[in-house]
C-alpha positions in Angstrom: 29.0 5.1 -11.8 30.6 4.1 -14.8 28.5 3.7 -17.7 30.4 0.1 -18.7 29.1 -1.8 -15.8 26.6 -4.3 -16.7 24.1 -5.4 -14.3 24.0 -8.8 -12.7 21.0 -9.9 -11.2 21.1 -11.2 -7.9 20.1 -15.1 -7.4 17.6 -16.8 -5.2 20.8 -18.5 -4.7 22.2 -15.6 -2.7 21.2 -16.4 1.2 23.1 -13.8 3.0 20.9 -11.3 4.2 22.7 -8.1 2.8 22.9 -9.0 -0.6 18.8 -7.2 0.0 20.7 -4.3 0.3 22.9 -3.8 -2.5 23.5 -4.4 -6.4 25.9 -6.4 -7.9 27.6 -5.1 -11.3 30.1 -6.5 -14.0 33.0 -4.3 -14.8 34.7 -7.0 -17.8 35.4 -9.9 -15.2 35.5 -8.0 -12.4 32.6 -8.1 -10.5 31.3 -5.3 -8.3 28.8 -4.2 -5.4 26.9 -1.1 -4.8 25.3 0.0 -1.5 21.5 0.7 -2.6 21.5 3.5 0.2 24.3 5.8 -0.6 25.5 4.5 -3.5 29.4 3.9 -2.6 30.9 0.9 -5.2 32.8 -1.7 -3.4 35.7 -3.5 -5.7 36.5 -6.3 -3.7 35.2 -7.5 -0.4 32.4 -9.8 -1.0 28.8 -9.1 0.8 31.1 -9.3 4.2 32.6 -6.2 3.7 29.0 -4.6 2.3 27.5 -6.2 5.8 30.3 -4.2 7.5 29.5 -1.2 5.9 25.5 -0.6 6.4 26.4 -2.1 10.4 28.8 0.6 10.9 32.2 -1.9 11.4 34.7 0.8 11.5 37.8 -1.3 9.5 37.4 -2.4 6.1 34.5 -0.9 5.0 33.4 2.9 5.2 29.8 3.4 7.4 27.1 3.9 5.4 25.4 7.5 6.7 21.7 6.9 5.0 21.0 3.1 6.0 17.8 2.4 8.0 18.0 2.3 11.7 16.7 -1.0 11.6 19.0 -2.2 8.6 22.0 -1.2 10.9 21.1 -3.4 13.8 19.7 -6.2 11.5 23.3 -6.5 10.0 25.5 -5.9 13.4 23.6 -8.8 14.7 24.4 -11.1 11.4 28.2 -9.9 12.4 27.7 -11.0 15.5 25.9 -14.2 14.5 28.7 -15.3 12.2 31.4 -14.9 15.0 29.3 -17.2 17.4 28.8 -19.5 14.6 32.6 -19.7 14.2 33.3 -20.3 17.3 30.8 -22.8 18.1 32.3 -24.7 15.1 35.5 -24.6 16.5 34.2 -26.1 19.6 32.5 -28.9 17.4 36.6 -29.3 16.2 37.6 -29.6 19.5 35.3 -32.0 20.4 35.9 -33.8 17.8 39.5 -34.3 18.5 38.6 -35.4 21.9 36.4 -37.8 20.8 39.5 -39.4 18.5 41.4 -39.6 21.7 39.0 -41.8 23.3 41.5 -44.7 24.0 44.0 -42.9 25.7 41.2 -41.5 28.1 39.4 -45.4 28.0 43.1 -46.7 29.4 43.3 -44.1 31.6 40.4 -44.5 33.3 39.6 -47.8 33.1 42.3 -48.3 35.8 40.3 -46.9 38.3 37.2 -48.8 38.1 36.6 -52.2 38.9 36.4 -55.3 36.2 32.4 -55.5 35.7 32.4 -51.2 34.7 32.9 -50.2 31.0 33.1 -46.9 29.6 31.9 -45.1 26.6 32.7 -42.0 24.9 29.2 -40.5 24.5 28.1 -36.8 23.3 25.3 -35.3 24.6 23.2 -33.7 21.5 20.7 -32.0 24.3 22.9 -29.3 25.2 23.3 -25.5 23.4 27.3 -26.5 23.5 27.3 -30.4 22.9 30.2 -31.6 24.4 31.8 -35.2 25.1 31.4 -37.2 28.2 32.4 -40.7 30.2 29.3 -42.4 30.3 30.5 -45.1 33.3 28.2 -48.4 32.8 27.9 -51.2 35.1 27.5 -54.9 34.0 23.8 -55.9 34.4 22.2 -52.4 33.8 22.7 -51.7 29.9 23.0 -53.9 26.5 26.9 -52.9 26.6 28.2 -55.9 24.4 30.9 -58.5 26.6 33.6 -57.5 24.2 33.6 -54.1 25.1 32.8 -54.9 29.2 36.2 -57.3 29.0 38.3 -56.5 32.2 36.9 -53.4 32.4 38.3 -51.6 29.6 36.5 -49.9 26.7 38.9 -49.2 23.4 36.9 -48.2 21.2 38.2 -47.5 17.9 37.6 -44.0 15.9 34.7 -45.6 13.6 33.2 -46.7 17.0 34.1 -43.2 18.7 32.1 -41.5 15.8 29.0 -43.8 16.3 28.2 -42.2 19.3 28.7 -38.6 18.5 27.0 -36.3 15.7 28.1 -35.0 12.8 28.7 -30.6 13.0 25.5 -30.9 10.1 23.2 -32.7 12.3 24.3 -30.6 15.7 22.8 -27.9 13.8 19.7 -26.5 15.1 18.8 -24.1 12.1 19.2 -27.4 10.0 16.2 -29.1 11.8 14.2 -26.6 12.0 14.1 -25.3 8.2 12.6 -29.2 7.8 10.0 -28.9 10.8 9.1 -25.0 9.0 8.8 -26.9 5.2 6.8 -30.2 7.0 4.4 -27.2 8.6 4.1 -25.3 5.2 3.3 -28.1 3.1 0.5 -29.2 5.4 -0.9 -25.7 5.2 -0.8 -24.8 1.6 -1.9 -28.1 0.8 -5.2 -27.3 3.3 -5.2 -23.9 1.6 -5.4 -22.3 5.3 -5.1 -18.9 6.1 -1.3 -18.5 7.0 -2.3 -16.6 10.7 -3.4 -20.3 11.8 0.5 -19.8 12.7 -0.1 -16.8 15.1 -2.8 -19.0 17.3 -2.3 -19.1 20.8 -2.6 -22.6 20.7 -0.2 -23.7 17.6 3.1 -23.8 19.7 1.3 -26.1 22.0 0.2 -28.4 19.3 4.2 -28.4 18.2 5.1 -28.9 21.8 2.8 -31.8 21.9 3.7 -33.8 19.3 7.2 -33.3 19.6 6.6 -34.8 23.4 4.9 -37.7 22.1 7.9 -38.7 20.1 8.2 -40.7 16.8 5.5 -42.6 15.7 2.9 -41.1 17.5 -0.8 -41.5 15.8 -2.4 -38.5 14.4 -6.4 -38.0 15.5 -8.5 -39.4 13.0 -11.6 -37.4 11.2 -13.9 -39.7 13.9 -12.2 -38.4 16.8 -12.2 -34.9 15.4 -15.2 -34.8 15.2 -16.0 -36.5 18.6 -14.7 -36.8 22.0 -11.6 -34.2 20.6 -14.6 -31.8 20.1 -17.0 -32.4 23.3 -13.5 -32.2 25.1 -12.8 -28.8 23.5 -16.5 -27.7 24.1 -16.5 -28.7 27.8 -12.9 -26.5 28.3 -14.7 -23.8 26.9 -17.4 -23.7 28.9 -15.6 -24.3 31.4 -13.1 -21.0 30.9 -16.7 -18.7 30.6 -17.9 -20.2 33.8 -14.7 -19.2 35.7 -14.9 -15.5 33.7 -18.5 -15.3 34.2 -17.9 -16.0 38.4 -15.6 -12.8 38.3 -18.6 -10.4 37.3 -20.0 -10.0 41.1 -16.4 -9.1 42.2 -14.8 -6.9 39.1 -18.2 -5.7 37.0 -18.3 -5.9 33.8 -18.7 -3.7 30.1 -21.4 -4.8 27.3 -19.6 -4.7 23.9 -22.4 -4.1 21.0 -20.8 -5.3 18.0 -22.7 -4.5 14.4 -21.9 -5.8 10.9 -23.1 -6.3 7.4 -23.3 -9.5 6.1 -22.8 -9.8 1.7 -26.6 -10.3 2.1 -27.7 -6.6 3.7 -28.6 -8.6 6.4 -27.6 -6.5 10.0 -26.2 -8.5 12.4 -25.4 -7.6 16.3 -22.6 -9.6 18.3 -22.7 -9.1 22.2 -19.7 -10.0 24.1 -19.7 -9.4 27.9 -15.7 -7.7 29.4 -14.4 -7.9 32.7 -10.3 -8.3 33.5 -10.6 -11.1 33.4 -11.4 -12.0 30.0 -14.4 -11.5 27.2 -17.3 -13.9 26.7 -18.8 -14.2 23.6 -23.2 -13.8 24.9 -25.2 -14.1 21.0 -25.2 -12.8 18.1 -28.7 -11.5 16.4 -30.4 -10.5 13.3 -31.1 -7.1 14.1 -32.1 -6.3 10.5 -35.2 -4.7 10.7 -34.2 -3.4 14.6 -31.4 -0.8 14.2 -33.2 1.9 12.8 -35.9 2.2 15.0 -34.3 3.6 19.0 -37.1 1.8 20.1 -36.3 -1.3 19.0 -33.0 -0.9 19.8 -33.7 -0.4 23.6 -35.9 -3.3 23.9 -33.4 -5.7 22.7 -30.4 -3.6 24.5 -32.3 -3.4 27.6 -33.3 -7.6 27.1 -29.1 -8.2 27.2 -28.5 -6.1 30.1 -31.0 -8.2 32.5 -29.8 -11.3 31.1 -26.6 -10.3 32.2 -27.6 -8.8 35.5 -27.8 -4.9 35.5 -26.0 -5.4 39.0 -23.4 -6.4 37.5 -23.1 -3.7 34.1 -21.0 -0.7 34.2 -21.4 0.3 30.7 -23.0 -0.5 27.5 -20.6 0.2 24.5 -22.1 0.9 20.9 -21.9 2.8 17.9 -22.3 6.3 17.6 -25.3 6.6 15.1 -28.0 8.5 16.3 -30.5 5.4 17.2 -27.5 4.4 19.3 -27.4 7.6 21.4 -31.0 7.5 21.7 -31.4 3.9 22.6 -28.5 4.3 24.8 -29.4 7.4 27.0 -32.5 6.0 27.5 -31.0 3.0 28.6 -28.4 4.5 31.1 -32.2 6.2 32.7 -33.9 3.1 33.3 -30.9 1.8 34.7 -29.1 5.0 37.0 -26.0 2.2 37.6 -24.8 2.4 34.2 -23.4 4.1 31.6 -23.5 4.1 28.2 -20.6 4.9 25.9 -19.9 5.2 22.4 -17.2 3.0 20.5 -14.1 5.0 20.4 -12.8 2.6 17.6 -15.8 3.2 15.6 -15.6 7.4 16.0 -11.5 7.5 15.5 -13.2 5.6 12.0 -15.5 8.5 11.3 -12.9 11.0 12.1 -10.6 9.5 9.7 -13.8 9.5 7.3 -13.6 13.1 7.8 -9.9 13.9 7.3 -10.4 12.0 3.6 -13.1 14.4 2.7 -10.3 17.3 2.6 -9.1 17.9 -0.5 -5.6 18.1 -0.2 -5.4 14.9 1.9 -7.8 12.7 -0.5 -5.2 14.2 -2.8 -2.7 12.3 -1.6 -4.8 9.0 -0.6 -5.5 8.9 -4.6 -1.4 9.1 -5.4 -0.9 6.5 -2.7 -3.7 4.1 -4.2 -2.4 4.7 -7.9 1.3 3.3 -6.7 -0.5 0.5 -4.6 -2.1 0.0 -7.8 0.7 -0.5 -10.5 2.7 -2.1 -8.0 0.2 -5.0 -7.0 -1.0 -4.9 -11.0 2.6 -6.6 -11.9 4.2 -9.0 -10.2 7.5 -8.4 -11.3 7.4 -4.5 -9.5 5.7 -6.4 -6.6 8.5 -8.5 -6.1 11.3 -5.7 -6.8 9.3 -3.8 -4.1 9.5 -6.6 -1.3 13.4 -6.7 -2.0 14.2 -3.6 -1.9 11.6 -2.9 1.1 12.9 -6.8 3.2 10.0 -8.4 1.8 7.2 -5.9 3.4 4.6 -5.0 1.8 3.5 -1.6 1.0 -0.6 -1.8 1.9 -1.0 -2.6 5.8 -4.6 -3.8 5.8 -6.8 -2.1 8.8 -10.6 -3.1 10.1 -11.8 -0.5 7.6 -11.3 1.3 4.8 -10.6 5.0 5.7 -8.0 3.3 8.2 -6.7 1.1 5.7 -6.0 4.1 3.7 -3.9 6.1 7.0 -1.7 3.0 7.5 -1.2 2.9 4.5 0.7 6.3 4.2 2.7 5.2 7.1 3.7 2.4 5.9 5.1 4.1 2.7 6.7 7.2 5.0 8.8 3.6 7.0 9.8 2.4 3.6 10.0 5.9 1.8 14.0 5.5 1.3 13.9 1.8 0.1 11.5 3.1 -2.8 13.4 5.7 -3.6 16.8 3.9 -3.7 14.2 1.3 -5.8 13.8 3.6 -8.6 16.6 5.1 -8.9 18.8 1.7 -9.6 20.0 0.8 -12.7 17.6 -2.5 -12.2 14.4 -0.2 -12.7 15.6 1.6 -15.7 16.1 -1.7 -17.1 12.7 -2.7 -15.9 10.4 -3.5 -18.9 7.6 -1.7 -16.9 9.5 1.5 -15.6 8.1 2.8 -18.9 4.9 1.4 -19.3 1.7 3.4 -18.3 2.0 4.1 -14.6 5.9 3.5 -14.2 7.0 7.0 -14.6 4.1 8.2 -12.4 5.1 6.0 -10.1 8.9 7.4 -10.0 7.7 11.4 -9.9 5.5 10.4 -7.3 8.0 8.5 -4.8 11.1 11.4 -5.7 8.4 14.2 -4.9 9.4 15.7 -1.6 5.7 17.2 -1.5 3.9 14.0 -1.9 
């Protein structure tokens, strides 16, 4: 690259989705682009011609040969997006032409009606393709003024014409739906909820819902909340474990023996009951002073399986600490018609435990927590990171630690080429932190073939 091109930074102003995947440059007035996978410099273009490149458009741009799989197929579908999206605004064009010919069709066929039937040029917004149609009204059945019902013929001028239609802006779906999305995540930020409330089963409903109940429609109040909304909820609930509960005769079913510790020291146990055709949640109990002694842990173990029905138990499921195995071969004697089985969750957990302990391995897990580290210390890395990576982040949180740590690893194997295409750009040598305490680390560590 030549050494008199000044970098530009690229702003939030930028929406197309491949300028993520390139760097833009200032040669005197001339400005240039520069794949961040393979490096090639593009003079002229735009970010089309850079979107043709990492899809593999054979054309006017070279292929890109070190793109991401999952780059490629990203930007052949934004190709194919933006030809759909020209077409479709050609067929708003053409609809709109029609629409300014509504007088010659309103004389046309207002011949072949009789004198009490006027007709309208009307589009219809609830289609994927909206397109123009004769809406045929008869006198009596609509609030169709008298001038436009005289002797049967409609002429409707082209301000009229374009009361009835919708403007290309308003036709567009993505349009409505970035204000619905901005509505939705200004009511949750300013709850401070957890953004997975989005991933509930039940939040598309609730859209679905109010969108049926159309404008105006009153929200709940903190009364009803908190009242018949909740003895309503209750009831369906009970109502779902009743109908899971009825299946246990027929299918059998699995005790799942679920231990935590609270911030307290305090031992809890959750017992859930499985069958196929869904998990109930049974108790939970302070088994505090209970889980160290086998004994202990049979009574209460042997207490859930008759409240359940030991007819109707398969297995018992637990941890695999000793008191466990004790309590639960003991168990499986007193009752022959069960088993009991270790959590395969929780030993895959200690196994990973185990592979930490190796040297060589916790070598790596400490290099991988020292670029987690600077990264997530400054938020000016952080947010080079999630550009250069398509906003993901570089710690994937697990149920525990020692698998926190694994997924971890293979998250930074998936984005492995973004870092490295990160800190080799000319925007991380001018980075102020590049050469702080941790930056150069940081760029051995992610060039090292051996890490």
């Amino acid at each position: 690259m030549s050494s008199n091109l000044e970098p530009i930074p690229i702003t939030s102003q930028k929406h197309d989705p491949a300028w993520k995947h390139c760097q833009m440059f200032k040669d005197g007035e001339k400005v240039q682009l520069r794949c961040i996978y393979c490096g090639k410099i593009f003079k002229g273009g735009g970010i089309h011609r850079i979107k043709e490149h990492l899809a593999g458009h054979k054309g006017n741009a070279a292929t890109c040969l070190h793109v991401l799989s999952d780059v490629r197929v990203f930007m052949k579908e934004s190709l194919d997006g933006v030809v759909v999206k020209k077409r479709k605004k050609q067929k708003i064009a053409e609809e709109i032409t029609n629409i300014n010919q509504v007088d010659t069709v309103g004389n046309t066929f207002s011949d072949q009606v009789d004198a009490n039937t006027a007709v309208v040029m009307i589009d219809k917004p609830d289609t994927d393709e909206p397109s123009s149609s004769l809406l045929v009204i008869r006198e009596g059945t609509s609030n169709v003024s008298g001038e436009r019902r005289r002797r049967g013929k409609c002429k409707s001028s082209a301000a009229e014409a374009n009361a009835f239609s919708f403007a290309p802006d308003e036709l567009s779906a993505r349009r409505v739906n970035n204000n619905v999305h901005m509505a939705i995540g200004r009511f949750l930020f300013d709850i401070e909820a957890t953004l997975d409330a989005v991933n509930s089963v039940y939040f598309q409903p609730m859209i679905d819902a109010i969108i049926s109940g159309g404008n105006g429609t009153l929200m709940p109040s903190r009364n009803d909340l908190q009242g018949w909304i909740l003895k309503k909820s209750v009831e369906e609930v009970k109502s779902d474990n009743e109908k899971v509960i009825a299946t246990w005769v027929r299918t059998g079913c699995s005790i799942l023996v679920n231990q935590w510790n609270t911030q307290t020291g305090r031992i809890l146990l959750n017992f859930l009951v499985y069958c196929p055709e869904g998990s109930v949640f049974l108790k939970s109990i302070d088994a505090s002073g209970v889980t160290n002694s086998p004994d202990a842990l049979y009574e209460l173990l042997k207490q859930v399986v008759e409240e359940v029905g030991f007819k109707h138990v398969l297995q018992v499921i637990t941890n695999c600490e000793e008191q466990c195995i004790v309590a639960g071969r003991r168990l499986a004697e007193t009752f022959p018609t069960l088993y009991w089985t270790p959590c395969a969750a929780h030993c895959v957990d200690l196994i990973l435990e185990d592979f930490a302990k190796v040297e060589w391995i916790n070598t790596v897990i400490e290099q991988a927590r020292s670029i987690t580290r600077f990264i997530y210390n400054h938020s000016l890395v952080l947010n080079m990171v999630r550009r250069y990576t398509f906003v993901n982040d570089i710690v994937e949180p697990a149920a525990t630690r020692s698998a926190t740590n694994f997924t971890t690893l293979t998250r930074m194997i998936d984005v492995r080429n973004n870092l490295q295409a990160m800190v080799t750009s000319q925007e991380w040598v001018d980075c102020p932190y590049s050469k702080k305490p941790g930056g150069p680390e940081m760029l051995d560590l992610v060039s090292s073939e051996s890490f």
